[in-house]
Steps between C-alpha positions, in 0.01 A plus 500: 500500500621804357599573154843611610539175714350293192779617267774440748381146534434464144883641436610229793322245293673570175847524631428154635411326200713665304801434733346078525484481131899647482567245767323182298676611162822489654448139636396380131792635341899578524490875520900530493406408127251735449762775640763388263266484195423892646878598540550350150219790333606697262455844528420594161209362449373559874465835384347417175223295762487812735433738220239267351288481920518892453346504157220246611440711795453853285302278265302403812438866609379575216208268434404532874491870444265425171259407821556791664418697181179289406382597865525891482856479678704671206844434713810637291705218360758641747326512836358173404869338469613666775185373689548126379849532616409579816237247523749236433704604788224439727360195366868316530676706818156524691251282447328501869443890461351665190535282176615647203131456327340642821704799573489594085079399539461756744739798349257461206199495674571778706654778252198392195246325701399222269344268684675269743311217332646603160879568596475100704340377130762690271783376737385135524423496105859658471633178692271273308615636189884366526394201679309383152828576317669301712245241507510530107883521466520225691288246279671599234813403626371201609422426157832541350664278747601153449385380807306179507262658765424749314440302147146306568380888629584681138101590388400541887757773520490647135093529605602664839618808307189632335293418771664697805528825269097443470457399831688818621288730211180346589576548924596868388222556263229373812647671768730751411389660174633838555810338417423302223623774228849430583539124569689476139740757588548366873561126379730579244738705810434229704671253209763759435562521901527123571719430138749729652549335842508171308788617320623632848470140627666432179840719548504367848500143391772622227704673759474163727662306165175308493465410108263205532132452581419862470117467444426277811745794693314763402120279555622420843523868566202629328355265747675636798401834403094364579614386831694756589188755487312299749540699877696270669827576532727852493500598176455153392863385634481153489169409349687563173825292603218207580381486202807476309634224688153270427512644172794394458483148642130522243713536192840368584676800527823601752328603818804717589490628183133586531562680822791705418306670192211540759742678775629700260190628296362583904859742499404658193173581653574643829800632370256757243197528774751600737572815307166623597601551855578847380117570480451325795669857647357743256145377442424542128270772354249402322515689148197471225561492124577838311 
């Protein structure tokens, strides 16, 4: 099989679970609700949640390009923005060609030769990096909610915290020491990136008129944002929806509810990686520091 007949199968693949796992949520629930709850928005405070996405996503740029640095790749903050931008374009519009990771992997590669081996590690540790956040945010939440599922889990999770940040220091300090000297600096972007898309989540739940069970609205997607990194679907188009509708169901929430503030955070987010169609054009120059 060729690699160009793997990806088109692989794209074919996606589209069908992504397009099954539309189809399921729309048995479970009454989407004319969800669209009402949707027309109802207001648009105030969608902007407020579209202007906090773009701030995580400089935010994210930035410690990613903290990689690039600690690798001999001394991208300008510029290119490096422009570069991410681009990157998200491919990784939501098309994910059966060159992924957003891939295509920026080999642009750095081939204008600073590296290492292949190194720009995979840096990229993978730059994904690894906000998953802990989440992971971290997320058990923190869970511990200032009233839930009784959560109450009889209060030291397991408070221990969870200190022990992941080790885990991840210890993993980097064993097999990726080179970038040891900035794991401080790249954990405190990665809480600064996922703190503002919570408060994203948290003008979209505002705009929605939602004024009640806030923390187990913003766990459920914290968790949805894990799932939705896994490869299966396009741009993770109803792995996300999934998991707010058994999240919901989990905690007692509105499932339509939880869907609407999952369609519309996915709007947010192609709406900004579709601006990097542009580059998609005009291929980027790669520019080093001053």
């Amino acid at each position: 099989m060729t690699e160009k007949l793997r990806k088109k199968l692989l794209t074919a693949l996606k589209l069908v679970v992504s397009a099954a796992l539309i189809y399921f949520i729309f048995t479970k629930i009454d989407f004319d609700e969800v669209l009402q709850a949707l027309k109802k928005s207001q648009p105030l405070y969608l902007m407020a949640s579209i202007l906090l996405f773009v701030l995580s996503k400089i935010l994210s740029a930035f410690r990613l390009n903290l990689y690039f640095h600690q690798i001999g790749a001394k991208l300008s903050q510029k290119s490096n923005l422009v570069l991410y931008l681009l990157g998200m374009f491919y990784n939501l519009f098309l994910p059966g060609g060159i992924g957003g990771d891939a295509y920026k992997g080999y642009l750095i590669q081939k204008k600073y030769n590296t290492g292949t081996k190194k720009v995979v590690a840096v990229l993978l540790l730059d994904r690894l990096s906000g998953m802990l956040l989440i992971f971290v945010y997320a058990c923190v939440l869970a511990l200032l909610s009233e839930q009784s599922i959560f109450q009889n889990l209060q030291w397991p999770l408070a221990l969870a915290i200190p022990l992941s940040i080790f885990a991840f220091w210890f993993a980097k300090k064993r097999f990726f020491s080179y970038t040891l000297p900035i794991f401080w600096k790249s954990l405190g972007y990665s809480a600064l990136v996922q703190l503002a898309q919570l408060v994203c989540v948290w003008f979209i739940l505002k705009s929605l008129a939602i004024h009640w069970n806030l923390v187990e609205y913003l766990f459920v997607f914290l968790v949805s944002s894990i799932v939705s990194v896994i490869p299966l679907t396009i741009g993770g188009i109803g792995s996300r929806e999934v998991t707010f509708l058994y999240g919901a169901k989990w905690l007692g929430l509105n499932a339509g509810t939880s869907v609407g503030i999952s369609f519309t955070f996915f709007l947010i987010t192609a709406l900004v990686s579709l601006s990097g169609i542009m580059y998609h054009f005009k291929k980027p120059k790669l520019e080093e520091v001053p």
